[in-house]
C-alpha positions as CSV (number, residue, x, y, z in Angstrom):
1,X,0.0,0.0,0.0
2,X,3.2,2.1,0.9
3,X,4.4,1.4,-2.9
4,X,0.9,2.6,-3.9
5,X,0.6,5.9,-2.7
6,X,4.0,6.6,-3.3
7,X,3.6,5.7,-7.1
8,X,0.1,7.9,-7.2
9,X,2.3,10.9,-5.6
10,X,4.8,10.7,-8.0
11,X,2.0,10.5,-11.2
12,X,0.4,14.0,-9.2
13,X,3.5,15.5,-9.8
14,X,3.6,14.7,-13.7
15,X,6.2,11.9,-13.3
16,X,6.3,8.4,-15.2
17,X,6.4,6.2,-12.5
18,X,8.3,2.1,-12.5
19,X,7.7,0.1,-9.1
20,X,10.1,-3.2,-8.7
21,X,12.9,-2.0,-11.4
22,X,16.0,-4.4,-11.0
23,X,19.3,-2.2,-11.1
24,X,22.3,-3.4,-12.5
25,X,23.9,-4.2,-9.7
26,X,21.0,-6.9,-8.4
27,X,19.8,-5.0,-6.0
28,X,15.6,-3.9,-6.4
29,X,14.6,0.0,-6.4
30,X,11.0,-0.2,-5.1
31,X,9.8,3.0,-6.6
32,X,11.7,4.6,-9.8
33,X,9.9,7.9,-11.3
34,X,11.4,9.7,-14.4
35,X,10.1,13.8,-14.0
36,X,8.3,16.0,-16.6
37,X,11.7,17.7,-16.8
38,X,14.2,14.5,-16.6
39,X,14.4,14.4,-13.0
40,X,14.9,10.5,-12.0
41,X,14.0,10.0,-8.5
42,X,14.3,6.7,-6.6
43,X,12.3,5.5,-3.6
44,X,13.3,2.8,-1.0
45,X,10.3,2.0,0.6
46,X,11.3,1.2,4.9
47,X,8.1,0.0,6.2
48,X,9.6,-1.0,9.4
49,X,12.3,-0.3,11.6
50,X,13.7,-3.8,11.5
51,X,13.5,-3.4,7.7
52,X,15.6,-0.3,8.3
53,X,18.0,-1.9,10.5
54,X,18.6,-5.0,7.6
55,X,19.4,-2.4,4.9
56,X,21.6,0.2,6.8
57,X,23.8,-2.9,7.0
58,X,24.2,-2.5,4.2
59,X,25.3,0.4,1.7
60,X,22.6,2.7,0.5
61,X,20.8,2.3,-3.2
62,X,22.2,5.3,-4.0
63,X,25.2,4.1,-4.2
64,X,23.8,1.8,-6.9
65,X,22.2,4.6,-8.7
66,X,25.7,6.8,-8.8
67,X,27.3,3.9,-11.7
68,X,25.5,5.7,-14.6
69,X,25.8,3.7,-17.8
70,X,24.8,6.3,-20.0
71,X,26.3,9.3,-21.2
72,X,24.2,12.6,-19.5
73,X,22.1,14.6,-21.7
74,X,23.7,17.7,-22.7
75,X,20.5,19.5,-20.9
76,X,21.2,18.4,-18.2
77,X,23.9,20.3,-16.4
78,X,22.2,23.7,-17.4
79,X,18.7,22.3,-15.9
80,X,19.9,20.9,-12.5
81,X,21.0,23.4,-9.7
82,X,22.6,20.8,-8.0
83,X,25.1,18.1,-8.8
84,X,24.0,14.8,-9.4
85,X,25.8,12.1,-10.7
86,X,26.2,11.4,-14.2
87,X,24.9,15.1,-15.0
């Protein structure tokens, strides 16, 4: 349900919203919404605090996210007021 309303959010906002998207590395983004104006957001969804606790044993997803395989659009760094990897 979580997953849900998280995914109608994103759609309010004018986003294209995936839910379940396998990343390169293996591990699962539960939420992955591409913005109006190439924003890519990426949601871990922590129901719990023990689900918490087993992740942050582990590294974050962003760390998954930062190994871009793709070459940036050239767009991109005049769009974005903030650094993000691979832009």
């Amino acid at each position: 349900m979580i997953q849900r309303g998280v995914g109608r959010l994103m759609l309010g906002f004018g986003f294209s919203v995936v839910t379940e998207l396998v990343l390169r590395s293996g591990r699962r983004a539960d939420v992955v919404a591409l913005g109006p104006k190439g924003d890519l957001w990426i949601v871990e969804i922590k129901s719990s605090i023990e689900d918490f606790r087993a992740t942050a044993n582990g590294r974050s997803i962003a760390s998954s996210a930062t190994d871009c395989s793709s070459p940036p659009m050239p767009e991109c760094r005049r769009r974005s007021s903030r650094r993000t990897p691979g832009c």
